[in-house]
Structures are given as C-alpha cells and as structure tokens.
C-alpha positions as CSV (number, residue, x, y, z in Angstrom):
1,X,-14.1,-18.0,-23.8
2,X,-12.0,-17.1,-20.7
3,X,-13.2,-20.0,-19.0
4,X,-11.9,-22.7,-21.9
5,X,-8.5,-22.3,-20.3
6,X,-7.5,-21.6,-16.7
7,X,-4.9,-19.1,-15.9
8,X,-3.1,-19.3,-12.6
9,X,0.0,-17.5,-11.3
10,X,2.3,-18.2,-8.3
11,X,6.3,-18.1,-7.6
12,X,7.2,-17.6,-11.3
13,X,4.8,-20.1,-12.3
14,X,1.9,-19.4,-14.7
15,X,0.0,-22.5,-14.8
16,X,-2.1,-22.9,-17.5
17,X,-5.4,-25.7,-17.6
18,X,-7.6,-26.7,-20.8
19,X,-11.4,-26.8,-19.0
20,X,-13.6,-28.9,-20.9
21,X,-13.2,-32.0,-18.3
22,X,-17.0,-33.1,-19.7
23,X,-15.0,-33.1,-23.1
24,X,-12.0,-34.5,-21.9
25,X,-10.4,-31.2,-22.9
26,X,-11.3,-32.3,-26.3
27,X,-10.1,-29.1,-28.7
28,X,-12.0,-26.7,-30.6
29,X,-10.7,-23.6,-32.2
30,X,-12.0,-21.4,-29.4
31,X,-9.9,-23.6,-26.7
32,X,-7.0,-23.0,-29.2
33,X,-7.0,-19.4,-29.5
34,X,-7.4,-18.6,-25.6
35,X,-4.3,-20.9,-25.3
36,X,-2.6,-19.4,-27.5
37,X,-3.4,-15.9,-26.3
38,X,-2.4,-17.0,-22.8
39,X,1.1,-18.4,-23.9
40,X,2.2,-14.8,-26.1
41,X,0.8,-12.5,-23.2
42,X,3.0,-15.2,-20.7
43,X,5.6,-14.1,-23.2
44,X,6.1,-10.6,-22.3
45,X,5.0,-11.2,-18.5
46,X,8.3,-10.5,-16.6
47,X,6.4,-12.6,-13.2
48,X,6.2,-15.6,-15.2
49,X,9.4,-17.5,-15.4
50,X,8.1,-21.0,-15.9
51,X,4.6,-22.1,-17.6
52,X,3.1,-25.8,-16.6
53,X,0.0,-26.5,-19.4
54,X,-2.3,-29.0,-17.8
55,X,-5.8,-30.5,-18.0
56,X,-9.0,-30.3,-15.7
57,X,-10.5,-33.4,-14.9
58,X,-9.6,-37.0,-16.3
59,X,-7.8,-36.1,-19.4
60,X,-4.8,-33.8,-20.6
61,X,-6.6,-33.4,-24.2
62,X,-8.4,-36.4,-25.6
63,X,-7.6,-34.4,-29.6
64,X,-10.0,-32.8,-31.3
65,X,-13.4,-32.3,-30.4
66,X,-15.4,-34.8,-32.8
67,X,-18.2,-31.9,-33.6
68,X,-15.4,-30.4,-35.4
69,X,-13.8,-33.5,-36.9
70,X,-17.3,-34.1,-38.4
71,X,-17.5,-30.4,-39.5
72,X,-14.3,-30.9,-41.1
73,X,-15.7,-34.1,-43.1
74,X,-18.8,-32.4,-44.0
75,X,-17.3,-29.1,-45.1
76,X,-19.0,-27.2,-42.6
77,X,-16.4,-26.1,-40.3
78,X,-15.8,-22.7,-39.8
79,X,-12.2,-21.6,-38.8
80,X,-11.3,-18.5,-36.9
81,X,-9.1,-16.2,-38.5
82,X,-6.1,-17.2,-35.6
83,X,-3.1,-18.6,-38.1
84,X,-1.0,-19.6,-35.3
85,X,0.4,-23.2,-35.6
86,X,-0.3,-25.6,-33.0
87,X,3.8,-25.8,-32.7
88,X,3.5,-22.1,-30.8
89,X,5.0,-23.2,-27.6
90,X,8.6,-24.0,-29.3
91,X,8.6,-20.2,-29.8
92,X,7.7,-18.9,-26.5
93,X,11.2,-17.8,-24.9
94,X,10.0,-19.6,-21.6
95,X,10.0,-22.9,-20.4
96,X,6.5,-25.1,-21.0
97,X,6.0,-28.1,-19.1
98,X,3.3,-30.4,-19.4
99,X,1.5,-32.2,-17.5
100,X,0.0,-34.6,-18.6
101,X,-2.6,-35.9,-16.2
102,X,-5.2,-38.5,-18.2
103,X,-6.2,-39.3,-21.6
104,X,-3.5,-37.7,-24.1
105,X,-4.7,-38.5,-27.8
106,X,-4.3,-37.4,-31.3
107,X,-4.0,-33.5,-31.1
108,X,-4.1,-33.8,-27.2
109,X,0.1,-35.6,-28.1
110,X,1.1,-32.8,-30.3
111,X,0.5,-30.4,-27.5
112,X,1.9,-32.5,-25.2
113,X,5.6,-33.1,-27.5
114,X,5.5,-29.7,-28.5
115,X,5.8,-28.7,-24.9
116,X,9.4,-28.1,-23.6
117,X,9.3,-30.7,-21.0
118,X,6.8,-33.8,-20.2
119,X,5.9,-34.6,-16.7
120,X,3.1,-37.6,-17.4
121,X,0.7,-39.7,-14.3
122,X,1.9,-43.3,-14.8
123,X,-1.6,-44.8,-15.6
124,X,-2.4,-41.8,-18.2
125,X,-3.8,-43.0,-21.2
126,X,-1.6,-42.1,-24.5
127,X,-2.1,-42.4,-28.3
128,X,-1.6,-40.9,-31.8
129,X,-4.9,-42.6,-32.4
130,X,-4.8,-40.9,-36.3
131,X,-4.7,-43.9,-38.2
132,X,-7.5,-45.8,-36.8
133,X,-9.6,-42.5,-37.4
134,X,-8.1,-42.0,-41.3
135,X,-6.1,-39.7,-40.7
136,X,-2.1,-38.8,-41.0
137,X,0.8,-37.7,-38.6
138,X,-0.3,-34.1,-37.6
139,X,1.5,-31.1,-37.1
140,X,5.2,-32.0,-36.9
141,X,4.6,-35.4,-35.1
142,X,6.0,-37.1,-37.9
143,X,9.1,-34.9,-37.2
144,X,9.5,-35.1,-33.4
145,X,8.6,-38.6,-32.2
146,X,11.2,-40.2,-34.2
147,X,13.7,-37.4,-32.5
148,X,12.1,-38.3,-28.9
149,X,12.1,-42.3,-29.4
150,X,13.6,-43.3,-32.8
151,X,11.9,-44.0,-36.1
152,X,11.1,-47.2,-35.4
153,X,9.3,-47.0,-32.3
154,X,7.7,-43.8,-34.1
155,X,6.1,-45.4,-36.6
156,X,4.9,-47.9,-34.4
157,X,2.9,-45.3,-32.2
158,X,1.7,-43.6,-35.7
159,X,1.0,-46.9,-37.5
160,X,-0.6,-48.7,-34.8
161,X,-2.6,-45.7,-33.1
162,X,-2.3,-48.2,-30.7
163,X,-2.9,-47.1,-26.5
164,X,0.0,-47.0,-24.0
165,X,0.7,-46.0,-20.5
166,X,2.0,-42.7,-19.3
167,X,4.8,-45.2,-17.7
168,X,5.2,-45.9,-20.8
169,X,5.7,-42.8,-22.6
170,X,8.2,-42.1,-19.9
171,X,10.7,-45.2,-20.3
172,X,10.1,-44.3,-24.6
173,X,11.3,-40.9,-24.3
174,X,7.9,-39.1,-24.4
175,X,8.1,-37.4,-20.7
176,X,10.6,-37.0,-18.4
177,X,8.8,-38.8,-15.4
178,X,6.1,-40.7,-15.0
179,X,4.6,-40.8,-11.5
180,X,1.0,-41.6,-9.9
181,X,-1.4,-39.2,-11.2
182,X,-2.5,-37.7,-7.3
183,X,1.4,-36.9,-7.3
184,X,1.6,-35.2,-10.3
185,X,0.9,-31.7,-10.4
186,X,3.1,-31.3,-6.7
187,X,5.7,-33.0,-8.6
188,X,5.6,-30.5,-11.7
189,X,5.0,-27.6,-9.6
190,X,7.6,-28.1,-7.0
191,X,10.0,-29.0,-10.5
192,X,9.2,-25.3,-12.5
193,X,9.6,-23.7,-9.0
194,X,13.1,-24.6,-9.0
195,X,13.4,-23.6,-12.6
196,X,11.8,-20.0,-11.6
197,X,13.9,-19.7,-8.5
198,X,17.2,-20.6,-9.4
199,X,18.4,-20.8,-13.4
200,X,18.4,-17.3,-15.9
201,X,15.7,-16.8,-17.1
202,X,17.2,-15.5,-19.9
203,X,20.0,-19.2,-20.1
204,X,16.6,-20.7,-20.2
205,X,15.1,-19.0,-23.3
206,X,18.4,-19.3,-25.4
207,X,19.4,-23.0,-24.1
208,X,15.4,-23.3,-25.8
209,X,16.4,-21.8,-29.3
210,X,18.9,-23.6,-29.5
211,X,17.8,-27.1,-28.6
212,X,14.9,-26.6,-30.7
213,X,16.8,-25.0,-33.5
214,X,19.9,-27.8,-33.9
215,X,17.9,-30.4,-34.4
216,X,19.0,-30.0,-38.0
217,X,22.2,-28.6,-38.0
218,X,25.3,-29.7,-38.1
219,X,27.4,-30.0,-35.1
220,X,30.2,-27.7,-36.6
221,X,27.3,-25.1,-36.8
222,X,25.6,-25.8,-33.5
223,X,29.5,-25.0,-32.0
224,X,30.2,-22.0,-34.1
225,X,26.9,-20.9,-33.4
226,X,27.0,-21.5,-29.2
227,X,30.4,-19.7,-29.2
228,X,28.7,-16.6,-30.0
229,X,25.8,-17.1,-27.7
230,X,28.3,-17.7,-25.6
231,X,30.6,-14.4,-26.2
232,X,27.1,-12.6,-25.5
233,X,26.1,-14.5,-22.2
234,X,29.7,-13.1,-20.8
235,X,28.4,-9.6,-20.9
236,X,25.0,-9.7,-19.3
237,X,24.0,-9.4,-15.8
238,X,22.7,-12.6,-15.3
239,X,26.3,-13.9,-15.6
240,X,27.7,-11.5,-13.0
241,X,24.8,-12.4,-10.9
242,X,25.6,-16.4,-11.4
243,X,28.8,-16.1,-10.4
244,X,28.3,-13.9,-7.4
245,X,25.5,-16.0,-5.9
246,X,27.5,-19.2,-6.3
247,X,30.6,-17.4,-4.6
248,X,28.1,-16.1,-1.7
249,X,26.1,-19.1,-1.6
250,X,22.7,-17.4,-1.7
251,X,19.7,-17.6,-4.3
252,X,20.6,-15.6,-7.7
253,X,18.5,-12.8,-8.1
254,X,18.1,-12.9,-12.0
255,X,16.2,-10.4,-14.2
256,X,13.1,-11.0,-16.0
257,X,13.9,-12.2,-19.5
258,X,13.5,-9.4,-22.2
259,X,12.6,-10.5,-25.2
C-alpha cells in the first residue's frame, strides 16, 4: 500500500504523488487511506512546512476507480473502516497545493478544490463528469465551486459534466495558474519553497482556519473574530522574529507550527 502514494521531502516541502499512472490515479479506498495517513503524519511533522499533492503519469486523478463504482452498483463493495472525509485537507494546519498535471475528473476535482491552492498544466483535462455517469455533486462540490466561480458557472460544470482545459479552470477560478504541463511541477515547487522559506508557519495555518471557516460568517464575526487571532499573533515568536528579519533584512527563521 506504500507504493499507492509517493512521499517525498525537501526544503519544507513534503510532496505527495497518487501512483496508479496505468489507472490514471483512478481512486480506490486503499489509495485514500495512505493519502490520508500521509497528510495527518505531515501534520505533526515540524520539516514539512508546505505539502504539493500531485499525480504520476498523465492524470492528477481521473475519480473513482470503475471496479469500485461497479462494486458500489452491485452492492459488493467493501469499505475500509477509515471514516475520514475526502474534505481532510481543509483541516490540515498546513498549506496543500495541488498540482494538477492531467486528467482531473469526478473525485479526482474534489481533491483537487479541496486543496488549499491549485497550480493546473494548461492542456490538463478537467470535469465533474457525475451527471453523465448518474450521479450527484459529491462531497462538498456543490458547496465550493459556486464559492470558486459563481453559481452559475457551477452548475454549468455540474450540469453539463462537460470537459474543459486546465487554462480554463484557471481564468474560472479553479487554480491559481495554469501553465504548460513540463513547467509545472518547477513552477509549484519553486512556489511552496517560498511559502516554506519565508511566511510563519504558524500565519499560514490560522490565515487557513480562517479562510476556510468565514466562508459563512458574517463579516462582523470574521472581524471580531481576527481581532483576537490577532491579540494572540502579537505575543508569539514568530511575530518578534517577523519584525526583526524585516528590520535586518535577512530570511526569518520561524518555528515549526505546533499544533
């Protein structure tokens, strides 16, 4: 099962890659859980700073493997005893980037949105693909495309299942850039570098709560809420360490986030 996904570490950045390129990625409960196990011991890793999820081969994650979407038809599918929701990344106090370097599809989307960031080759294949396969908007995308793009252009992606470029996904919202695909993963990797080098880790992991956690607040909360985060960011070291490497003009030397 250790080989389903690829762990690499350097610089602060863990880099993790689905490996089923004969499968597209295509995911299957094992591929899950060894994700999943990777991002909660990235967690508590105090070397990783920044984690990029990508894809071996031709395709990020081309959705769920079909032996299991015909398992699930036919009743037959047995599920592991892992509960963890396919939204786990929104929780991890680090920053996930994806990128996204082929086919992104059905399931292969949701892990691609519910990343922190989106970095996407240009001619990368992308669809929700559920309703030309009978199926519904899974796992939150029904709550976050219309946040990334607006509703209309939401329900166009979920109605339609239709295909788009990653070129396009950029200019909707989807990911942050779109460049050629043998650019990528210098692009993404010279990107979380930065991130690992040079902002808090700890900033990072409560600018993360709370982006992900306003979404549905009020503004007057989202204020009252950053004014305490706020009160607390004044008495750690990271902001003596800030405002000293600024003033010196060196590199901060942050701690490790702790949890």
């Amino acid at each position: 099962m250790s080989d389903l996904v690829l762990s690499d570490l350097a610089d602060g950045v863990l880099t993790l890659t689905f490996n089923r390129p004969e499968r597209l990625n295509a995911w299957t409960e094992a591929l899950g859980t060894r994700y999943f196990d990777l991002l909660t011991q990235a967690e508590t890793d105090p070397a990783v700073r920044v984690i990029v999820v990508t894809g071996a081969g031709k395709g990020f994650c081309a959705g769920a493997d079909f032996q299991t979407l015909t398992a699930l038809q036919e009743g037959t599918l047995e599920r592991a005893a892992d509960t963890r929701p396919n939204t786990l990344p929104t929780t991890i106090g680090k920053p996930v980037i994806a990128a996204v370097n082929g086919a992104c599809a059905g399931l292969g989307m949701v892990h691609a949105l519910v990343c922190d960031l989106v970095f996407t080759a240009a001619e990368a294949k992308w669809t929700t693909a559920f309703s030309r396969r009978g199926l519904i908007a899974e796992y939150g995308l029904a709550w976050v495309l219309p946040k990334l793009v607006g509703q209309a252009r939401a329900l166009d992606l979920l109605l339609s299942g239709r295909t788009f470029t990653g070129e396009e996904a950029a200019g909707l919202g989807l990911a942050l850039r779109a460049v050629p695909g043998e650019a990528l993963m210098g692009e993404v990797a010279a990107y979380a570098r930065e991130l690992a080098a040079m902002s808090s880790p700890t900033s990072m992991a409560v600018i993360k709560q709370q982006v992900w956690g306003d979404w549905d607040r009020t503004l007057d909360a989202s204020r009252t809420t950053a004014e305490k985060l706020m009160a607390e960011s004044f008495g750690r070291a990271d902001f003596a360490e800030g405002v000293a490497s600024f003033l010196e003009k060196r590199p901060p030397e942050f701690p490790p986030f702790s949890g």
